[in-house]
N, C-alpha and C positions, 0 to 999 in steps of 0.2 A: 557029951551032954553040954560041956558050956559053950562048944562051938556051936550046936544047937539052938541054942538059948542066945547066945550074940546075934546068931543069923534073925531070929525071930526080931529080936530087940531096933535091929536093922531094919527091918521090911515094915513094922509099926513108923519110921521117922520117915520112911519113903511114902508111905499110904499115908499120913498126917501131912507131909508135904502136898503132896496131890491133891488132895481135897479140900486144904487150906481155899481161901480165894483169895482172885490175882486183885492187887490194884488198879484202878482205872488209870485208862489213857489220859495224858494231860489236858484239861479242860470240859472233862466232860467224864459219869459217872454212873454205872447200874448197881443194885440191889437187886438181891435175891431173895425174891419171897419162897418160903416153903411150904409148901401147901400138901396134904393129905390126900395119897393116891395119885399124883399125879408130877409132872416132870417140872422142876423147878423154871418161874417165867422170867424172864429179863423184861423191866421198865426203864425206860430211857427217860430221859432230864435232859433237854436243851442246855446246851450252854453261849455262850455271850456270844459267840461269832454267828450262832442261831438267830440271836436277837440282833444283832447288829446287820444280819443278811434282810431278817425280816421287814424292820425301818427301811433298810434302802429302796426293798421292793415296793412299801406302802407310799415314801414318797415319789419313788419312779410312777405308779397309779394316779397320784395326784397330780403330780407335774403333767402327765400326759392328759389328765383330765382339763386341767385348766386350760391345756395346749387347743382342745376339742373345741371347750368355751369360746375362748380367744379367737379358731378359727371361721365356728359360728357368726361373730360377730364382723370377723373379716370379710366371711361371703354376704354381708348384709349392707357391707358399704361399697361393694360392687356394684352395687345396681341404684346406689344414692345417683350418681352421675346420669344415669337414665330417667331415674324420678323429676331429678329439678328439669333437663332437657323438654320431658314429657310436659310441665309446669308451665316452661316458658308456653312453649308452640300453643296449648291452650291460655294463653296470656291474650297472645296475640288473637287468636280468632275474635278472644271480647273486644280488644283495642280495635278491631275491622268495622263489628259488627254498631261502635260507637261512632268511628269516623262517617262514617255509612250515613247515618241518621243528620250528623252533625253539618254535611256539606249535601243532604239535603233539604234542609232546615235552610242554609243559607242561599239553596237554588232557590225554593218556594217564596221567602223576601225579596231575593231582586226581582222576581218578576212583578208583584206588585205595583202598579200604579205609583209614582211617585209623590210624596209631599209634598207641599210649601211651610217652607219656614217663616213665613213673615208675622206669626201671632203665636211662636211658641216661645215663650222664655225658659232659659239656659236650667238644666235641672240633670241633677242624677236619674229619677225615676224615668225622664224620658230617654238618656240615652239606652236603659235597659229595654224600655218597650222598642225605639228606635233603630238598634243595632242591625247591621247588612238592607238598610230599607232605602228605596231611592228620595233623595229629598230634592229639592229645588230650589235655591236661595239667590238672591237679589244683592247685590250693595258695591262697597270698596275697598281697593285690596289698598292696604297699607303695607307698602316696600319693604319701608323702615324696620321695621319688624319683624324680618320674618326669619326663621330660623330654619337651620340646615342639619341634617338627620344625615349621619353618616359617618365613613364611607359605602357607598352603594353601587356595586358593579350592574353593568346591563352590557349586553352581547349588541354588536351592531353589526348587520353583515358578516358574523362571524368572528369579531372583533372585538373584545371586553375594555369595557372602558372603565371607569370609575369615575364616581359621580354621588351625586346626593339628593335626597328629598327634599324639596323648597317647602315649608308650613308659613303659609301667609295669613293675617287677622282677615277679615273679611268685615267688613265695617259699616252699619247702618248709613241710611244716603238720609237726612234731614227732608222731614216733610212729604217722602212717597212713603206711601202705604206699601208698596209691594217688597220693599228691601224687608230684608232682617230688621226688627225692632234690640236686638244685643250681639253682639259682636260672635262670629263663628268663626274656628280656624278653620282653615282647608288646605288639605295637600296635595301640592299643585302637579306634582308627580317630581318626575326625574331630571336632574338638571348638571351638565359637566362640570368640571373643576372649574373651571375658565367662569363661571357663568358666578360662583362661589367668590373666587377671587378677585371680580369686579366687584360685588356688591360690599363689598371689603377695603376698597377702597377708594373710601369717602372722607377725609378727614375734618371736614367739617362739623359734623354731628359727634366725633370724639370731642373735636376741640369744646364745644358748647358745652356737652354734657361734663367735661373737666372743669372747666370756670364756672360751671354754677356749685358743683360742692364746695366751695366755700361760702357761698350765700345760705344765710337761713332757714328752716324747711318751710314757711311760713312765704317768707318773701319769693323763696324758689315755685312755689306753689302761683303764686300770684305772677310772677315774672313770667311762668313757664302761660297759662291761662289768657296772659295779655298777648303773648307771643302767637298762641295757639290762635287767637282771635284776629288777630291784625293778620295772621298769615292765610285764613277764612275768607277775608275779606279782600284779601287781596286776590286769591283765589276765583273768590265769585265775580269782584269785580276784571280784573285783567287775565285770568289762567282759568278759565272757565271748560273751554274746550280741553284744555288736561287733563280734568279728571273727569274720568268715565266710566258708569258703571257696569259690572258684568251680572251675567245669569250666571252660574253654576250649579250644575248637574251632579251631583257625587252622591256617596253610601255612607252612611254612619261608623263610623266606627271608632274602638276604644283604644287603650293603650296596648301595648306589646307585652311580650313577656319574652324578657333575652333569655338565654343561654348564660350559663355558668361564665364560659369564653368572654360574654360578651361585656367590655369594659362598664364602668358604671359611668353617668352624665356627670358633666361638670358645666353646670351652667353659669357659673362665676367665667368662665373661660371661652363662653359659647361652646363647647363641645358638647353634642348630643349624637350618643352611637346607636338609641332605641327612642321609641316614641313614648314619652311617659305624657301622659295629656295635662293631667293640672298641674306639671312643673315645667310646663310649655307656656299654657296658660297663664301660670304666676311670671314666667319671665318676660314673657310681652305684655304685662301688665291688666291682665284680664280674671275675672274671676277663674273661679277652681271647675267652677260644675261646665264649664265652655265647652260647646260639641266641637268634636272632630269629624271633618269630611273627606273622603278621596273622594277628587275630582277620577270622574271617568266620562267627561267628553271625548267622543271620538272625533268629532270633528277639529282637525290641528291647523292650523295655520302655515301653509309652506314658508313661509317667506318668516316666518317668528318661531321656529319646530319647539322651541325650551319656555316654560317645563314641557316634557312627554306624560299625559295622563297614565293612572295605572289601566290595564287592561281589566273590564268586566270580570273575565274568565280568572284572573288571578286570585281573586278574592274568592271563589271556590274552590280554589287550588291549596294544596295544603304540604309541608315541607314532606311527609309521611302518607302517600295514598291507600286506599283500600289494596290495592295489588300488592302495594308493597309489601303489608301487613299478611298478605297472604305468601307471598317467598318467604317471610318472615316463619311466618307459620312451619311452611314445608321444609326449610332449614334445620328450625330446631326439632322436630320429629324425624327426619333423618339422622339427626345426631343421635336422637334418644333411642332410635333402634340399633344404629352401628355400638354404642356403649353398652348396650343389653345383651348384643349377638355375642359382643365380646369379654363381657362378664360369665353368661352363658357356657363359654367355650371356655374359658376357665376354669369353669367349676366341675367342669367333664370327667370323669375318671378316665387313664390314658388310657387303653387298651393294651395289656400286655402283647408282645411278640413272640411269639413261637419258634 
């Protein structure tokens, strides 16, 4: 009986053990609910390495999202290099379809009937109505004064020389109605080194002009006046046959407009690299509103070739031509297709290989 009773006492600590429940795995835990009729259920509980898997997953989703973004915005600057290309070349067609109009605007003026100048006084409003129009003008060229625009290359036979543009006053003749009544520059065309560096040296007219700044402005004034008169007079009386007047033939025109490159005037120095007209004008001592003329006689003198007039045709001619503006064109649209093709061709998904 009590080994009986031990055995029983036994097999109760073994079935109490058994049915006991086990502790959970490190970091993570179930309960056991009991429920009525039916087999007990196990509920799981995430634990921290759950949570810590799950963040990495939601930022790996993010990161790749924003990667998406990013690479959205990368396919959209692909084809920036084609837009602006595409931009230019439609640039150009306007820039053609202006030259176009602009150099026939200046054909239609030269053909006109040419002016006389001899009853128009010096004005802004006229050079604007005036501009590319043939004029006619009468009078005398003052030497003295004339100023030199350059350096200016011209091909001769195939041979580049350099050289410069002669601007000479053109100066009322007393008493004919037919000359200019106000002084006109005109550019007498193209003229060599050689042709520059004689008129350069004359030392006489420095020396004068030095010994009078110390005179008075007053007395200079009257000195210069008496001088001017006596030399008039001597002029008409014994150098009459020297001075003679000319007809010239030329086209209106305004000032330039340089190039960035293109130095600025120093007319303290004589140096002028661009034609600016009323700071011509003020330095040969003539008003501001003073017309400028290219001479374009053709008719040259063998035996006197300098200056050489400008050619007619140049003054329709233009550093940038219609055609050019069309290579211009056709340039930039080939680029902006080659940059498209190959933005395109990037964005291609590869084709896997088998």
């Amino acid at each position: 009986m009590a080994m009986a009773s031990n055995l029983r006492a036994k097999t109760a600590i073994i079935s109490k053990a058994l049915t006991r429940p086990r502790p959970a795995a490190p970091g993570a835990f179930y309960a056991v609910s009991n429920q009525s009729h039916s087999l007990p259920q196990k509920h799981w509980v995430p634990s921290s390495s759950f949570y810590i898997s799950t963040s990495a997953a939601a930022a790996a989703s993010s990161s790749s999202a924003d990667k998406e973004k990013g690479s959205k915005w990368s396919r959209w600057f692909l084809f920036l290099p084609g837009a602006i290309t595409f931009g230019l070349g439609t640039w150009q067609i306007f820039r053609r379809q202006d030259k176009i109009k602009m150099l026939d605007y200046r054909q239609k003026r030269l053909e006109m009937e040419p002016l006389k100048l001899n009853n128009m006084p010096p004005s802004s409003e006229i050079l604007e109505t005036l501009e590319f129009r043939r004029v006619v003008c009468k009078g005398v060229f003052d030497n003295g004064r004339s100023i030199y625009i350059g350096p200016r290359s011209r091909s001769i036979s195939g041979v580049t020389e350099n050289g410069y543009y002669v601007i000479t006053p053109l100066m009322p003749i007393p008493g004919d109605v037919e000359s200019v009544q106000s002084p006109v520059l005109v550019n007498r065309g193209w003229v060599p080194r050689s042709w520059r560096d004689k008129s350069f040296e004359v030392p006489q007219d420095g020396e004068k002009s030095s010994s009078m700044n110390g005179v008075p402005a007053q007395q200079n004034e009257q000195s210069w006046w008496r001088m001017f008169q006596s030399k008039k007079k001597k002029a008409v009386e014994n150098q009459a046959p020297a001075i003679t007047s000319v007809e010239v033939t030329g086209v209106v025109r305004g000032s330039e407009k340089p190039s960035i490159f293109v130095p600025a005037n120093d007319p303290n120095s004589g140096q002028w690299f661009y034609v600016d007209v009323p700071a011509i004008a003020v330095a040969c001592g003539l008003p501001k509103e003073t017309l400028l003329i290219e001479d374009i006689n053709e008719n040259v003198d063998p035996s006197n070739p300098y200056p050489v007039p400008k050619d007619v045709n140049a003054l329709i001619h233009s550093s940038v031509m219609p055609q050019d503006h069309l290579n211009y064109t056709l340039t930039w649209y080939s680029l902006s297709a080659a940059v498209t093709f190959m933005a395109f061709k990037r964005l291609k998904p590869k084709s896997s290989r088998r």
